[in-house]
C-alpha positions as CSV (number, residue, x, y, z in Angstrom):
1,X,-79.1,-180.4,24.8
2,X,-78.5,-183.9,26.0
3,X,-81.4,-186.6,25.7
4,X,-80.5,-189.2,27.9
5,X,-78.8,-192.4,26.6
6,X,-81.1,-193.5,23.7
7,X,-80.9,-196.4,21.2
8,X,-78.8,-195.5,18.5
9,X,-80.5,-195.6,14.7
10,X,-78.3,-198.7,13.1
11,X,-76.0,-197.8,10.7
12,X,-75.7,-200.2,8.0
13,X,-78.5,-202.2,6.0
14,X,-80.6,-198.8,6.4
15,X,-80.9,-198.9,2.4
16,X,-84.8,-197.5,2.4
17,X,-86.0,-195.2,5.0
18,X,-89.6,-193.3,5.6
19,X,-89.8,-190.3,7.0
20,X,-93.6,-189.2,8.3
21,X,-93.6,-185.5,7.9
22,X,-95.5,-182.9,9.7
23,X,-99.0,-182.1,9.2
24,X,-98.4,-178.1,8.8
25,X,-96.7,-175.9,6.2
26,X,-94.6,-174.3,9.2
27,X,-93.3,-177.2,10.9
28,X,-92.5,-178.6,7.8
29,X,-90.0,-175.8,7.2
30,X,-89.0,-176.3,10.7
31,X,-88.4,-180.0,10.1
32,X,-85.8,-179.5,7.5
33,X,-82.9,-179.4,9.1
34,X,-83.4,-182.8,10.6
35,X,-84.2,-183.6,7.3
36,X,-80.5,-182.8,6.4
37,X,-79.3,-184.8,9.0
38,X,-81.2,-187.8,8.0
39,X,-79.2,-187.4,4.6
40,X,-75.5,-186.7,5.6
41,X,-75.8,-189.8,7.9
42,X,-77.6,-192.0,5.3
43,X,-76.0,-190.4,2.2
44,X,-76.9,-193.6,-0.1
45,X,-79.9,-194.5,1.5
46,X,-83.6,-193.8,-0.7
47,X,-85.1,-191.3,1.5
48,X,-89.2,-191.2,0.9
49,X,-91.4,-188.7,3.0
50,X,-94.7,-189.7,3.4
51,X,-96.9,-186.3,3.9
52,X,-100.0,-184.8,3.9
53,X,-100.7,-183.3,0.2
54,X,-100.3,-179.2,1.0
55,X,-96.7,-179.5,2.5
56,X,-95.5,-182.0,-0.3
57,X,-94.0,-178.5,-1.9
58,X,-91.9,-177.8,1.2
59,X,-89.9,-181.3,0.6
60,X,-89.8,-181.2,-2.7
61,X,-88.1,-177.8,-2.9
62,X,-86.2,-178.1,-0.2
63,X,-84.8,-181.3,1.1
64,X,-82.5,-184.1,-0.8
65,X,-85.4,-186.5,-0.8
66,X,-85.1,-189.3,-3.2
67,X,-89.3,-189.5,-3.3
68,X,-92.5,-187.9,-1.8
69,X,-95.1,-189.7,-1.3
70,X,-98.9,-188.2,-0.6
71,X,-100.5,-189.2,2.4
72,X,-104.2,-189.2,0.3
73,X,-107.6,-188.2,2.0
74,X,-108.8,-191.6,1.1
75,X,-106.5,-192.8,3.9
76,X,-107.8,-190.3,6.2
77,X,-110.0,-193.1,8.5
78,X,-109.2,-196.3,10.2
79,X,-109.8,-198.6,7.2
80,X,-108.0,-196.1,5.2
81,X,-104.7,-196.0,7.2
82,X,-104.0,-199.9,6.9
83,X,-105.0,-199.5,3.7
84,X,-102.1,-196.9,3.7
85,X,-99.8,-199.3,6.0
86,X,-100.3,-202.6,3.4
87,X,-99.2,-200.1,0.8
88,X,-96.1,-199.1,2.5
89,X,-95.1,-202.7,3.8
90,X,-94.9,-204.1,0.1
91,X,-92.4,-201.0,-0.7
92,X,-90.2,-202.7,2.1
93,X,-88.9,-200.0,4.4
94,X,-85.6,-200.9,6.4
95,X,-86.6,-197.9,9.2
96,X,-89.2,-195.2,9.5
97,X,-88.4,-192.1,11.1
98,X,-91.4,-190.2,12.9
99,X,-91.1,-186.3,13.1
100,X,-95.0,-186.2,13.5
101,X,-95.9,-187.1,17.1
102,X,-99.0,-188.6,16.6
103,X,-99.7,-192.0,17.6
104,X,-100.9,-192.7,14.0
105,X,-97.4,-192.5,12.9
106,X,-95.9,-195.1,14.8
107,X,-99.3,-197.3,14.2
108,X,-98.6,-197.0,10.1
109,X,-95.1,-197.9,10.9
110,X,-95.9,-200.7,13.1
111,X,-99.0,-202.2,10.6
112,X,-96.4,-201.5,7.9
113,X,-94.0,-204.4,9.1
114,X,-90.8,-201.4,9.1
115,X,-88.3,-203.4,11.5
116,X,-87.2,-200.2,12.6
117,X,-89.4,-197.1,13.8
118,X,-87.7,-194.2,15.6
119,X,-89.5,-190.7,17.1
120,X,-90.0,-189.0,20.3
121,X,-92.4,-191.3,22.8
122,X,-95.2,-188.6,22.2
123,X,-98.8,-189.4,22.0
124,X,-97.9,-193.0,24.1
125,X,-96.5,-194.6,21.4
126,X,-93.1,-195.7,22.9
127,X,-94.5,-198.8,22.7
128,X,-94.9,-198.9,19.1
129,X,-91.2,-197.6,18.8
130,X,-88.5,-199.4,18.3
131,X,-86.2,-196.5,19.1
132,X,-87.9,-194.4,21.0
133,X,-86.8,-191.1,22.3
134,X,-88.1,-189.4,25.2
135,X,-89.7,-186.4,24.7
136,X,-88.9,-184.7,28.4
137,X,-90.2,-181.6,29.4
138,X,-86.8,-178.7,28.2
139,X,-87.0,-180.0,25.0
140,X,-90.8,-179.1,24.8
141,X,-89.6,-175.7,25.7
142,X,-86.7,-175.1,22.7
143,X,-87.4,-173.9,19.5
144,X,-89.3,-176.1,17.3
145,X,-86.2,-176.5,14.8
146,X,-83.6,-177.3,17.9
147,X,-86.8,-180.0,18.7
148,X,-86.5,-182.2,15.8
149,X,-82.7,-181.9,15.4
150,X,-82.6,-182.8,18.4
151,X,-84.6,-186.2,18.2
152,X,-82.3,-187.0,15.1
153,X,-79.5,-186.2,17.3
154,X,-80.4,-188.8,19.8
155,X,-81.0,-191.4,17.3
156,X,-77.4,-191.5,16.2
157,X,-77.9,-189.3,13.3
158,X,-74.8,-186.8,12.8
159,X,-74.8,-182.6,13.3
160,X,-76.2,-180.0,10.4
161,X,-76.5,-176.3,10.3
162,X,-79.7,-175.3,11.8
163,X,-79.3,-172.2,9.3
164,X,-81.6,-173.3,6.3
165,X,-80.5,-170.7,3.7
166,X,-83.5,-171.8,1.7
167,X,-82.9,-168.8,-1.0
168,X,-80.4,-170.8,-2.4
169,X,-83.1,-173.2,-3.6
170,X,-85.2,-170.8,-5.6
171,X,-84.2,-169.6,-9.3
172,X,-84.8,-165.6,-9.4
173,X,-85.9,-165.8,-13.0
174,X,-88.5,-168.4,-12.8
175,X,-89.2,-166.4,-9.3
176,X,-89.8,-163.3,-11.1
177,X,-92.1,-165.4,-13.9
178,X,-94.3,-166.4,-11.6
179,X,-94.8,-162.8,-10.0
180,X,-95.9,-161.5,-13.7
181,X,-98.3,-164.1,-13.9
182,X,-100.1,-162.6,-10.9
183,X,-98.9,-159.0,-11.0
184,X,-98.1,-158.4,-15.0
185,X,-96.8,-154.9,-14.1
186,X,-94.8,-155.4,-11.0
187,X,-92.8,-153.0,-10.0
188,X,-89.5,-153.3,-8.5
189,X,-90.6,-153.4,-4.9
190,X,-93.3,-155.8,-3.8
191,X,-94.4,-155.9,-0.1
192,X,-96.4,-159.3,0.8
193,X,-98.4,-159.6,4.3
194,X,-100.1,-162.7,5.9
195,X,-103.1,-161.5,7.4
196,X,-104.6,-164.6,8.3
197,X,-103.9,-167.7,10.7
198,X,-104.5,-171.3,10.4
199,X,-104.7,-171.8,14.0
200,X,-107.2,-169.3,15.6
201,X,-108.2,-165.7,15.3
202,X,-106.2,-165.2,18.5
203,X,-103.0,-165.5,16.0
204,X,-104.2,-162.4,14.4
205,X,-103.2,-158.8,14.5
206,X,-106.3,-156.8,13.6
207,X,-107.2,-156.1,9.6
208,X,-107.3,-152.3,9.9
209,X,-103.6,-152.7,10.8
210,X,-102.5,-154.8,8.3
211,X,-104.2,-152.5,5.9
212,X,-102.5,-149.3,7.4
213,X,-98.9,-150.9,7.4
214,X,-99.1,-151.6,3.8
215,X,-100.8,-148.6,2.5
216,X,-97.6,-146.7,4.1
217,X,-95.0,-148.8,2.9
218,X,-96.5,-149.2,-0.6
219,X,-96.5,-145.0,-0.8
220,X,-93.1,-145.0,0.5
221,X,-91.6,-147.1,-1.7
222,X,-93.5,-147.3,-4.8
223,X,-94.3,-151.1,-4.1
224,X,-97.6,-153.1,-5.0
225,X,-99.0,-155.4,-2.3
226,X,-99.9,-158.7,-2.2
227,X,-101.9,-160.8,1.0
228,X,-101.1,-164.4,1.0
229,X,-102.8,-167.1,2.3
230,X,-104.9,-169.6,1.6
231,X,-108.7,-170.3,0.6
232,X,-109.4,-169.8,4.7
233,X,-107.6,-166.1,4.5
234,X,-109.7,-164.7,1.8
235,X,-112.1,-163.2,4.5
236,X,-109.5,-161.9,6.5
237,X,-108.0,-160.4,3.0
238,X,-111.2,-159.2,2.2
239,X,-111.3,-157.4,5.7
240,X,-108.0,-156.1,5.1
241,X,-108.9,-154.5,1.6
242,X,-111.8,-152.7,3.3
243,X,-109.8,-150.7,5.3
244,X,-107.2,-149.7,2.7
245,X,-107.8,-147.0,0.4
246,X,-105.3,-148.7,-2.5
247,X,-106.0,-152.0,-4.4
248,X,-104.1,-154.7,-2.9
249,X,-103.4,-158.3,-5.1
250,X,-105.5,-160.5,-2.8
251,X,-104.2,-163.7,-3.3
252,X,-105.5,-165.9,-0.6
253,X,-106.4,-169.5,-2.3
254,X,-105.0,-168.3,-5.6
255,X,-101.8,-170.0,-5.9
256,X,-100.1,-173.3,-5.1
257,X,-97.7,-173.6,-2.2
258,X,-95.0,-173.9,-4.8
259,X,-95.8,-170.4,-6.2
260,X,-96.1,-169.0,-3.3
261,X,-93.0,-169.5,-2.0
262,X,-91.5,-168.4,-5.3
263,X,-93.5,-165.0,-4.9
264,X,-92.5,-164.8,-1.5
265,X,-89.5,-164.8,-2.5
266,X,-89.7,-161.4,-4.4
267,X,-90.8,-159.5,-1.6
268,X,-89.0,-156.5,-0.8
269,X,-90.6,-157.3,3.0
270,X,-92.8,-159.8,4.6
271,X,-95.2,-158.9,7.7
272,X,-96.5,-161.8,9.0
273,X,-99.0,-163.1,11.9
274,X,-97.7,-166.6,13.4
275,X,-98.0,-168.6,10.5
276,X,-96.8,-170.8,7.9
277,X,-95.7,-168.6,4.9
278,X,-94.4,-166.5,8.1
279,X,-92.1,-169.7,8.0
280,X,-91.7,-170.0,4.6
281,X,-90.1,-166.0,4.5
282,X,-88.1,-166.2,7.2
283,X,-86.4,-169.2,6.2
284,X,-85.8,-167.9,2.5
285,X,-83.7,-164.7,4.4
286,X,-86.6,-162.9,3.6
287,X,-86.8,-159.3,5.4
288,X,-89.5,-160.6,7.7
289,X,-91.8,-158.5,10.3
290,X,-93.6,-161.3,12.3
291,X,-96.8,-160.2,14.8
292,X,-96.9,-162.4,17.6
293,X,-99.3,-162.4,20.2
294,X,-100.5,-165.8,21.7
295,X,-98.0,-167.8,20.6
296,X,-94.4,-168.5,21.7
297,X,-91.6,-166.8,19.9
298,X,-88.8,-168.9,22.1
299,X,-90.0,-172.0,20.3
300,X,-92.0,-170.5,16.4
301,X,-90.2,-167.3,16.0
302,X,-89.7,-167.4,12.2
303,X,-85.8,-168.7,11.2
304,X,-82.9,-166.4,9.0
305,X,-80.9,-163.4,9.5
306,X,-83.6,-160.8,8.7
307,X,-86.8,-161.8,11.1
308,X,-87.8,-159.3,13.3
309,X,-90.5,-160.1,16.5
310,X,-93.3,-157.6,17.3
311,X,-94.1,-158.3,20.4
312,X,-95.7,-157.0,23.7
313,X,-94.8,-158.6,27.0
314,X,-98.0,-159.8,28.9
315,X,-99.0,-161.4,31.7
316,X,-101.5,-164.0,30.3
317,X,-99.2,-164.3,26.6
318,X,-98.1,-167.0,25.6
319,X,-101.3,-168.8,25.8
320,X,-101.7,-170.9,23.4
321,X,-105.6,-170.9,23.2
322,X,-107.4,-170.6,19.7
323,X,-109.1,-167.6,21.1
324,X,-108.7,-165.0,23.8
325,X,-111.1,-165.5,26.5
326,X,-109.9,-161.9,28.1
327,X,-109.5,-158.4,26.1
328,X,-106.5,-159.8,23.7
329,X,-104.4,-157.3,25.0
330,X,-101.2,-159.2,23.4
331,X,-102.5,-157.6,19.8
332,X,-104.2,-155.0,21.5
333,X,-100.8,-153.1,22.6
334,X,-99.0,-153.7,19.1
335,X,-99.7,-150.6,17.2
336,X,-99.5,-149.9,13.5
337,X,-96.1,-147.7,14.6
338,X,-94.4,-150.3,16.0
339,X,-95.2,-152.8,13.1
340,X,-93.8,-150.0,10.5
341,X,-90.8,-149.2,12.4
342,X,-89.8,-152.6,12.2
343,X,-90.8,-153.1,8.4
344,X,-89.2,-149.8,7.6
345,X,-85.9,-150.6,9.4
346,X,-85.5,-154.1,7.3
347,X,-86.7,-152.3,4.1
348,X,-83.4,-149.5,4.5
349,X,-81.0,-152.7,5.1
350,X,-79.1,-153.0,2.1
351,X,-79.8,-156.9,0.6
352,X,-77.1,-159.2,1.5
């Protein structure tokens, strides 16, 4: 997709460059491929991500960053972010790239004294840019991996694989570790499911559901399961545990993000709401089920060869809102059937 004429990122004397993540555990899996572009056109350059403190794990497993460092809570108020910004401009950046939108990015940037400070011209921060890319109305409408390669793109930075292959990253024995530690007599076949939503409950297919799709598939195939999320999920886990007649290994709020995208990793399949570790899955070629209902699967559908959409096609979907101000008919239609057809099709696939 062609941008425009943009100014071009320069190419030498780029020796330290920032990148300001995203704020979410999904879009931070989303950004990575931009983040590999960033690296094959700056192979020698000391690549730092500044980021918010519960996606830190993302980068570090899976991007060629040189260093992370935590955007802290104590910076998380006006005083707080030049506070951040003097802290940044002794470490003498030569650019910083933006993948957030916000306007606070390009602010840090700017307060930071970075000569150079490329994004997309979200927010109204062109201004602050000095490379700024316009953020026109198609691009808003690709998927959200195509969206940041595509601001790298424009900036002069060269082509990657939009295929992440993220399994690659994650050692099966340490992997397997980690599962004992949570589940010391886990079987062979462990089915994990995301009950809950970050963004609103109108993200989220209904607990009795949940609980009925894993109760089938865990008789079926002689698998334990586990319901991921964080501390926010554990009511929705609860919820889904009330409905089932079997014990599932609630682990909402139990586990870092870095073990839970090593257990993740184990599962035989993944059924997901629109979410982060829906993410996560996907982009570790995880057999992944993923329940859409007021969100866009054109521009979130979870990445990798084995992510299936469940999906019913109506009038008022995608919305977007936090919660459905109709009959949330979009969840509604999308029965337990065709949620276990799906998982059960993935779970016969042989394993690549």
């Amino acid at each position: 997709m062609k941008q425009g004429k943009n100014k071009i990122l320069p190419k030498k004397g780029m020796k330290k460059i920032l990148i300001r993540g995203t704020n979410w555990i999904g879009d931070a899996v989303m950004t990575l491929p931009a983040v590999a572009s960033i690296r094959a056109t700056y192979p020698q350059a000391h690549l730092a991500m500044l980021v918010k403190p519960w996606v830190a794990d993302i980068y570090k497993i899976f991007s060629d960053l040189d260093e992370v460092i935590i955007y802290e809570k104590k910076f998380d108020h006006p005083a707080g972010v030049f506070g951040l910004a003097r802290t940044l401009k002794d470490r003498k950046f030569d650019a910083a790239i933006l993948l957030q939108n916000a306007i606070e990015a390009a602010i840090i940037a700017l307060a930071a004294r970075i000569p150079v400070r490329a994004g997309y011209d979200s927010d109204a921060r062109g201004l602050l840019l000095s490379h700024s890319v316009r953020r026109t109305g198609a691009i808003k409408k690709v998927h959200q991996i195509d969206y940041y390669l595509e601001m790298v793109k424009s900036l002069g930075c060269v082509s990657v694989d939009r295929e992440m292959r993220l399994e690659t990253k994650i050692n099966f024995s340490e992997a397997r570790e980690i599962l004992k530690k949570y589940i010391p007599d886990a079987p062979e076949n462990i089915i994990g499911i995301a009950p809950g939503a970050t963004y609103g409950p109108a993200k989220k297919w209904f607990p009795d559901r949940f609980a009925a799709v894993a109760e089938s598939l865990s008789k079926k195939h002689s698998a334990r399961v586990m319901i991921m999320g964080g501390k926010a999920d554990d009511a929705t886990a609860r919820e889904v545990q009330r409905f089932a007649e079997m014990e599932f290994i609630n682990l909402c709020g139990k586990t870092s993000l870095r073990e839970a995208i090593e257990l993740i990793s184990q599962c035989r399949v993944f059924i997901s709401n629109d979410s982060g570790l829906m993410h996560v899955a996907g982009a570790l070629n995880v057999p992944t089920v993923a329940v859409f209902g007021s969100t866009n699967p054109r521009t979130t559908a979870p990445a990798g060869r084995k992510s299936v959409i469940v999906r019913h096609e109506v009038p008022c979907s995608p919305c977007l809102k936090k919660e459905c101000p109709l009959d949330f008919r979009c969840m509604e239609l999308i029965s337990v059937n065709d949620v276990l057809q799906a998982a059960e099709r993935l779970c016969e696939e042989k394993k690549d």
